[in-house]
Every structure is written in structure tokens, then in C-alpha cells.
Phi, psi and omega in degrees: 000311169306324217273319192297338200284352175274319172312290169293000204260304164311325186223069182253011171286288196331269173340325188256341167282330181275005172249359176270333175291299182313338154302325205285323154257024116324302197271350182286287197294347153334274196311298187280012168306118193282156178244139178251142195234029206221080158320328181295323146004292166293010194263122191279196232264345214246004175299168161292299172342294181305298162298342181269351153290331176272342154316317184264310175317314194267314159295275182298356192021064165239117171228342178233169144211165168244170175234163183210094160294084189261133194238161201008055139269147201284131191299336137355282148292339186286290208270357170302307187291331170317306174268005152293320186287324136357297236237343179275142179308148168100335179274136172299296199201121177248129175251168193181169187278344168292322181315310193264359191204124181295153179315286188330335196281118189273189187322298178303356184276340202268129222272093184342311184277006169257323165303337180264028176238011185211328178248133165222083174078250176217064152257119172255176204205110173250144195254120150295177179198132174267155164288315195232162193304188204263016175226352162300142211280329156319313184283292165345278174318312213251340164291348155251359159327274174331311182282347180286312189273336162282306185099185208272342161288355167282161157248128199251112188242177189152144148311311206284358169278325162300308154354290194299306180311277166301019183269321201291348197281287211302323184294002186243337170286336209284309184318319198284323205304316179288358162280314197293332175250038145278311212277017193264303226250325130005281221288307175323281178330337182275327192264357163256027142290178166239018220175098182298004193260321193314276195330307204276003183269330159301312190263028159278296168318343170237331172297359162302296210250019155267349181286311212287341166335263187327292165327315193250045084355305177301322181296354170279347194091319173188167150221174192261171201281346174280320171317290149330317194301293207250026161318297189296328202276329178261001175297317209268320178293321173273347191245028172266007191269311177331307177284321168296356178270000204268293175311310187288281184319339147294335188234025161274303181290340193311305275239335192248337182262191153243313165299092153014269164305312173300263168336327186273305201311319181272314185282344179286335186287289203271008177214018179251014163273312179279331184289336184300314182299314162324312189270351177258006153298273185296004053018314191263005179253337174266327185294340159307337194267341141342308177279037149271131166296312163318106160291013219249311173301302169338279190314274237270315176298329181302284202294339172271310153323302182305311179340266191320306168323320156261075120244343154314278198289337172300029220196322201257335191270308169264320161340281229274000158281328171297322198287344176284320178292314162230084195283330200269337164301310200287313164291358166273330162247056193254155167209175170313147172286135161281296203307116213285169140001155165214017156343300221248311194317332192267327171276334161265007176296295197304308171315307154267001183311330179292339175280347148326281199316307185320301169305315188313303178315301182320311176240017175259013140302276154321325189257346157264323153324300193271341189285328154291022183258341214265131174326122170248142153228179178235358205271110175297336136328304167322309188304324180265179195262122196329339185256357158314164187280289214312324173298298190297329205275319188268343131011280174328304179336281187303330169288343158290312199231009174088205188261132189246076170258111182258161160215120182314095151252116168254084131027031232270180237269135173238019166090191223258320191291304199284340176309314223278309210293315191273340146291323181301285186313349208251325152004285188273005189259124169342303173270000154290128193260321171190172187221100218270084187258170166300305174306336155274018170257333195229351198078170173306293205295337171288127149305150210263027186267350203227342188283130175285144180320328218273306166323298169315307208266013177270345206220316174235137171223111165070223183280348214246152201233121173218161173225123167315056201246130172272155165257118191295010180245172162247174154346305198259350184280147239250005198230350165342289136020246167335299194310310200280316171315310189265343157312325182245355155255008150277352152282326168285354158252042158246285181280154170237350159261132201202083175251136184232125208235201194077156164319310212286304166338279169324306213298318206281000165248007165276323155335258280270295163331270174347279173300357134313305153312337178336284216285331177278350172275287177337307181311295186333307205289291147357257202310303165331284180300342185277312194307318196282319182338302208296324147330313195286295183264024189039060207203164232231282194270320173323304173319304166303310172306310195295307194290311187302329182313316197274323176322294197308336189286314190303324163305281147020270181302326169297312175293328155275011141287317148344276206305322206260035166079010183272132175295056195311152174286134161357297228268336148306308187288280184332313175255356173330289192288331179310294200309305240258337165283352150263345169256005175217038136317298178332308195290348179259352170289299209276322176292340193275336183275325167318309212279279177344291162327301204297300193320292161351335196227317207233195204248168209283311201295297181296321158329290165317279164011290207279322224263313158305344156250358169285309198239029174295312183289322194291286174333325182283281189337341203263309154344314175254003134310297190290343180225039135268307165323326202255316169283333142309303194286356174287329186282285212285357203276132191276318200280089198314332187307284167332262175002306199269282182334315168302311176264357155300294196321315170294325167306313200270321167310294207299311200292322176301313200279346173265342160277327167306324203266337185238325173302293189289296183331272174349310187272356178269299190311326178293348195208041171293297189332324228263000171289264231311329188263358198226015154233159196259131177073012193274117176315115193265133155274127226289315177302325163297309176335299192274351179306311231250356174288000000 
């Protein structure tokens, strides 16, 4: 291990020239890595839902649709813009009440539930339909075609416009977010250095290994923007304690070499076995997210993991060479560490533990009871922020023509009558606002051989058969659920093929999914990490107190989501508990390991003592990276998904670090005998030893 730590000590130019060529197709793969902005994507193939998507894409070549709200226009102009809207690449189809009935007919003739599906008072409403999804770069173009062509008084609704929106907000946020939380986590540092240049040397050395992220992205094909979103802010925010232990144990050995070169060699030696043990703690907790059926966990673990692997190597191969070049800068600008003491803080841990113990008790009840209480939503709309065109535009929408929820049913085709039997039944169900078949056009009694094409191929595609029903409820109402279960179960007692598609559809087996992945990511993640504790210390018992610690703060953290009334985004709630137990795992691996070392020499109670005041600054410092960083970018972030995961995560940082530093002691002590007997080798101080013979 020295000889390689002499390796990086020796050719540390050579390594900082070959890791600056190596930005260069980093920043290549950066640019063309595609961003998915389409969560449903990710659902896998074998849902119905999913399939009934791919139906509609390849058959009906319905693959996106929108809406274009227009108010006190002239009938006239309604179908001029229609067929303007027609004529742009990419729209399948624009509908309106003229395909079924000429202008000239007048109102009262045309059948109340087909008229409210294009008129409201005196708003009309043309439906698009795209050739390509809602994240295609086609579908994109012609959704800003369209608002050009409605103009600025329309309302342009839709997925693929929220799609347009949040593409145009994030390319321009993703950027703001790593400044803000360079320059968050910049300001923490200065106050645990001894040197305002030591900070800006770190985050040159993981901004290293934040490029080659980002950049070796591309070998995936693609990620999704949450992913994008908060990669980078937490790759800089969890891996800055790995340099600061770098740092402080450099200027531990200086304090002992004369030579330098000598002394950075010896601390790359001696601090790249515990820092490797940090990062794989924190690796096997985000790579937990691997074990979701929601591909989406795959995209965010793969991409948070490598994150930590290269800022591991970047931290051990360049860290120790920027800091020998530039050293004689770094003592001109050294100053005393601000950050205080944990003395008196470390005498009261030892002191109150028992009171300590009592709050663990007090509120670890509570707080695993309420954390499965707290609001999810899924609606990606939700998510954004009010002042976007697309968020604002569907309001209108709504407040005009009500809540505009479609679902797809498809079918296969058995002819007219039994379609006609089964729209009257799909009717009748309470929360269907109308329901848009073939059969309500033409009737039963026509063959379906006599219907003109340009109508028919709107309803049949191949075998499959489809009907339209909008619904009066969203998403988010609370009978969704239920509405879409007997919508596909009054088809199945008709058809023995039966697919039910649309956003609403998707959303409701991605619920369904999800909530599976909880438990199993939570579990993975758990057990991955207790195995490397128990590995770490030889214990038994260890593995439980530490995981349980951190548990208890992600409860905690949920749980005061609850209390304050907030509503987590899906993908939140789902990764919350991995991430925030892989990245602040660390502080209870690293106090305990103190606290192990203090024992050899002194009785547990003196032990403790030193082991909360040895690793108090490091743990706050590693802490107050991550949720100073992740809560700047959270206050200024438009995209609320991102935005709100970054600050649970800063919250959840706080909350982990005040239990490790206050909790976790009370409970090693409480249940120091029952380590010692269930662990190999845990050092007995001689005074104890013999106390207890």
C-alpha cells in the first residue's frame, strides 16, 4: 500500500496531466447523453398498462396527445387553426367538432355528450394527437409550432408540453444547482480547514471525477432528469469528507516528516483503507436501488454509485498531488479551524445518556407509525412549479371544461354490437365523464365495412378496437383507483383481451410497483449495509445498533413530513431511505470506530468522551456539506421534484448527524457488554476487565 501511495506521491504531475485529457471526451459524452423526461418509461414491459401503450403507439399511431383551448373565437377561426395545427411535423391529427358535424348544423342538433367534448360556454377545445411520444425531439418541435400558431392567449395542455417546459426550465437549472452547491459547500469548508485554498483544491479533484460522471452517462443511453438533477449536487456533497480526512491526516503526518512528499505518501497509505470502507458503505446503499422493478431505480443507482467510485479515485490519485503543488499558497493562506470544539458537547452525550436513551424511546414509536402516513403524489405536473406556461395553461383548462383525464381502452375488435353493449355499461359508472367509440358515431346497425376510413381508422387499428373515456375525476382524487378497476373490469366481461393505457393508467400500476420497491429497496439496502459493518467491526450486534440509528433519523425525517403537512414526489418517497442510509452511514461507522480505538486505553464512559470529540468536526462538517448544499438548491429550484429531494436529503443529513453524534453514543454504551460478548476482539480496558471478574 505505501509503495502505491509513493506511486501517486511520484508521478503526480503525469496523473493531473492525464486526468485533464481525460475531461475532454467526459465533456464530449456530457453533451450528447440523452435526458429522459418521461417517468412511465420506465415501467416495465410486461405491465398491461405498458402494453397497451405500445398499441397505441404502433397501431392508432397515438403516441402523445394535447389539448389547444381557445376562447370567444369565431367558428371559423376554430377550424382555420385546426387545420394549421394539421399541417405541423409531427401531429398525427387535430380533431374538432367540425370532423363530425359541418359548421352550418346548428347546435342543438349535435348530441350533448359529443359537443362537451370540443365546447365549453364559449371556449373550444381542439384535441391533438402526435406521430411520436411526448419526449421526442419531434413531438417537442411541433408543440412549440402550435403555441405559435394559437398564440399567446391559448392554452396549450398536455403531457408533451409539460415535457416542453420542464425540458426548457432544467437545461438551464441543472447548471445553477452545482454552482450553488459548489459554492454552499466552498463556504462549510473553509470553516473546517486550515486553509481557504485546501477547499477550492478539493472541489477541483471531485469536480474531476463529477465530469467523468456525467460524461460516462452516455455509455447508458440515456438518464432521466432527476437523475441528472441531483447527480452531481450529491456526488460533491457525499464525497467531500473522503478529502477532508485526506487532508487532516496530511497535516498530522507534515507535523511528524520534514519531507512533505514523505508525509502526503504516508497519509494516502493509512487513510485509503478507511476511506475505500466509507465509500463502500455508501455505494452498496445507493446500488440497493438496483433491486427495483421501477427502472428508474437502476438509472439513479448505477449513476450515484459510479459517482462515488470516481470521487474515491479522484480524491486519492489527484487530491494529493494538487495539494503538494500547491502548498507553499496553502500556508499563506491558512487560518485557525472555525469550526468549535465538541468537548463540552462530547461531556454531555456521556452525561445525559440516559436521557438520551429515554428520547430514542420516546419517539421511535412514533416516528415509524407516522412515516407511512405522509402524502405521495405522482403527477408530474404537481411537481413543477405554478409559474411555468404549461402548469398555468392547464389550470385554465381546467377551470373552464373541468378535470381532462383520458384512458385508453383497447380491445379486441368483435364488432359493433357488443362495442355499443359496452359503452352503455362504461356509462354508467359514476366517475366517466363520456365516452368516445366508434358505435357512438355510426350506431350498431352499420356495417363496419360502409364506415369511411378516414372515421374507422380512428377506432380500429388491426384487431384491436379502441375507446376513449374521459374522466371527471384526476389523479390524484382518491377513487381513481377503484374508477380504473371497474373500467377494465366491465371489459373483461366482454373481450378476453383487455388493455387499459393513458397517463392515468400508467401512474396507477406504477402506484401499484412502487410500492412494492419500498420495502425491497429499504430491506437491500439495510442488509447490504449491516453485512459491511459486521465485516468492519467482527460484530454481531453492531450491524443492528448503526443501521438501526440511521433508521431511526429516515423515520424521523418522514415523519416530520407528515407533521408538516407535505406531500412527497413518488420518487422521493421511494429513495429517500436508501440514499440518506448510504450517505450518512459513515458518521456511525466513524464514531464507533473512534469510540473502538478510545477503549484500548481508557473505560467506556472516557471512551465514549473522546470518541464524540475526535470525530464531532469531522461528522458535522461531513453533514453540513450535504445539507447546506442540497437545501440551496432546493429554495432556488423551479423543478419542486428535484428541489424537494435535495432538501429531504439535507434534512434527513441533519437529522442522521444529530443522532449519531447524540443517540448512537447512549446506545453503544447501553449495550456496551452485550458488543463485547457478541463481538471478535472488541478491546476490554484492563480496568474493566478486572472490575467485572
Amino acid at each position: 500500500m505505501l509503495n502505491w501511495s509513493y506511486f501517486v506521491v511520484k508521478y503526480r504531475k503525469l496523473l493531473l496531466i492525464i486526468a485533464s485529457i481525460l475531461l475532454i471526451p467526459s465533456l464530449l459524452g456530457y453533451l450528447q447523453t440523452e435526458i429522459n423526461y418521461d417517468v412511465t418509461s420506465y415501467l416495465p414491459q410486461q405491465l398491461a398498462s405498458k402494453q397497451g401503450q405500445d398499441i397505441l403507439e404502433r397501431d392508432f399511431r397515438i403516441a402523445a396527445n394535447s389539448y389547444v383551448m381557445v376562447e370567444n373565437w369565431e367558428t371559423y377561426q376554430i377550424v382555420q387553426l385546426k387545420e394549421q395545427i394539421e399541417k405541423v411535423p409531427g401531429v398525427e391529427k387535430a380533431s374538432w367538432l367540425d370532423d363530425l358535424y359541418h359548421p352550418s348544423v346548428p347546435a342543438f342538433f349535435i348530441p350533448e355528450e359529443i359537443k362537451r367534448n370540443f365546447t365549453t360556454d364559449n371556449a373550444s377545445i381542439i384535441q391533438v394527437q402526435f406521430t411520436h411520444n411526448s419526449i421526442s425531439s419531434v413531438t417537442q418541435r411541433a408543440v412549440d409550432e402550435i403555441r405559435q400558431l394559437a398564440g399567446s392567449d391559448a392554452a396549450v395542455v398536455g403531457f408533451p408540453v409539460i415535457i416542453r417546459d420542464l425540458n426548457s426550465v432544467f437545461r438551464t437549472e441543472q447548471y445553477l444547482y452545482i454552482l450553488i452547491a459548489v459554492i454552499a459547500i466552498f463556504i462549510v469548508l473553509s470553516l473546517s480547514t486550515s486553509s481557504n485554498l485546501q477547499p477550492l483544491l478539493l472541489l477541483i479533484a471531485v469536480g474531476f471525477s463529477v465530469i467523468y460522471n456525467l460524461g460516462s452517462n452516455v455509455l447508458l443511453g440515456s438518464v432521466s432528469y432527476i437523475t441528472q438533477a441531483i447527480a452531481a449536487v450529491l456526488q460533491l456533497a457525499v464525497t467531500m469528507d473522503y478529502g477532508i480526512f485526506l487532508i487532516h491526516r496530511f497535516e498530522e503526518e507534515k507535523e511528524k516528516h520534514d519531507d512533505p512528499e514523505e508525509a502526503m505518501a504516508i497519509a494516502v497509505s493509512r487513510t485509503s483503507t478507511a476511506i475505500a470502507s466509507s465509500a463502500l458503505t455508501t455505494v452498496a446503499g445507493f446500488m440497493a436501488l438496483i433491486a427495483m422493478h421501477f427502472g428508474l431505480g437502476q438509472d439513479m443507482g448505477i449513476v450515484l454509485a459510479k459517482g462515488v467510485v470516481l470521487s474515491l479515485i479522484c480524491i486519492l490519485l489527484l487530491l494529493p498531488g494538487l495539494l503538494l503543488i500547491f502548498q507553499k499558497p496553502i500556508e499563506r493562506t491558512s487560518h485557525r479551524i472555525l469550526i468549535p470544539s465538541f468537548a463540552k458537547a462530547a461531556d454531555l452525550v456521556v452525561k445525559k445518556r440516559a436521557a438520551f436513551i429515554l428520547l430514542f424511546l420516546v419517539l421511535i414509536i412514533p416516528s415509524f407509525l407516522l412515516k407511512d402516513r405522509v402524502g405521495v403524489f405522482y403527477s408530474l405536473e404537481k411537481g413543477l412549479s405554478q409559474e411555468l406556461t404549461a402548469v398555468a395553461d392547464s389550470e385554465k383548462l381546467r377551470k373552464k371544461h373541468g378535470v381532462a383525464e383520458l384512458v385508453y381502452l383497447i380491445v379486441e375488435d368483435q364488432g359493433l354490437k357488443t362495442e355499443q353493449t359496452l359503452t352503455e355499461q362504461l356509462k354508467t359508472i359514476p366517475e366517466v365523464k363520456s365516452v368516445n367509440s366508434l358505435v357512438e358515431y355510426t350506431g350498431a346497425q352499420i356495417p363496419e365495412e360502409f364506415i369511411p376510413e378516414d372515421i374507422l381508422q380512428n377506432f380500429r387499428a388491426g384487431k384491436y378496437a379502441l375507446c376513449t373515456i374521459e374522466l371527471g375525476i384526476g389523479q390524484a382524487d382518491s377513487r381513481i383507483s377503484n374508477t380504473l378497476k371497474e373500467i377494465k373490469d366491465t371489459a373483461a366481461s366482454f373481450y378476453d383481451e383487455v388493455y387499459l393505457s393513458g397517463e392515468a393508467a400508467l401512474t396507477q400500476d406504477l402506484k401499484e410497483l412502487t410500492t412494492k420497491d419500498l420495502s425491497r429497496v429499504n430491506m437491500f439496502s439495510a442488509i447490504a449495509i449491516a453485512i459491511i459493518v459486521a465485516l468492519t467491526f467482527a460484530s454481531l450486534t453492531l450491524p443492528i445498533i448503526l443501521v438501526m440509528a440511521i433508521q431511526f433519523a429516515i423515520w424521523l425525517n418522514l415523519s416530520g413530513a407528515f407533521l408538516s403537512g407535505t406531500e412527497l414526489y413518488f420518487v422521493t418517497y421511494l429513495v429517500l431511505g436508501s440514499v440518506q442510509l448510504g450517505a450518512t452511514v459513515d458518521y456511525a461507522i466513524l464514531l464507533t470506530s473512534k469510540y473502538k480505538e478510545a477503549l484500548q486505553e481508557h473505560s467506556p464512559k472516557e471512551a465514549m468522551r473522546q470518541a464524540v470529540e475526535k470525530s464531532g468536526r469531522f461528522i458535522l462538517t461531513s453533514s453540513l456539506t450535504l445539507t447546506t448544499a442540497t437545501i440551496a438548491v432546493a429554495s432556488f429550484s423551479k423543478i419542486k421534484m428535484a428541489g424537494q429531494m435535495c432538501g429531504m436529503l439535507g434534512i434527513g443529513a441533519f437529522i442522521s448527524m444529530l443522532t449519531i453524534i447524540f443517540i448512537l453514543p447512549a446506545l453503544l454504551l447501553l449495550c456496551d457488554r452485550l458488543v463485547t460478548k457478541t463481538s471478535w476482539r472488541w478491546p476490554v480496558h484492563q480496568r474493566d476487565s478486572s472490575a467485572a471478574r
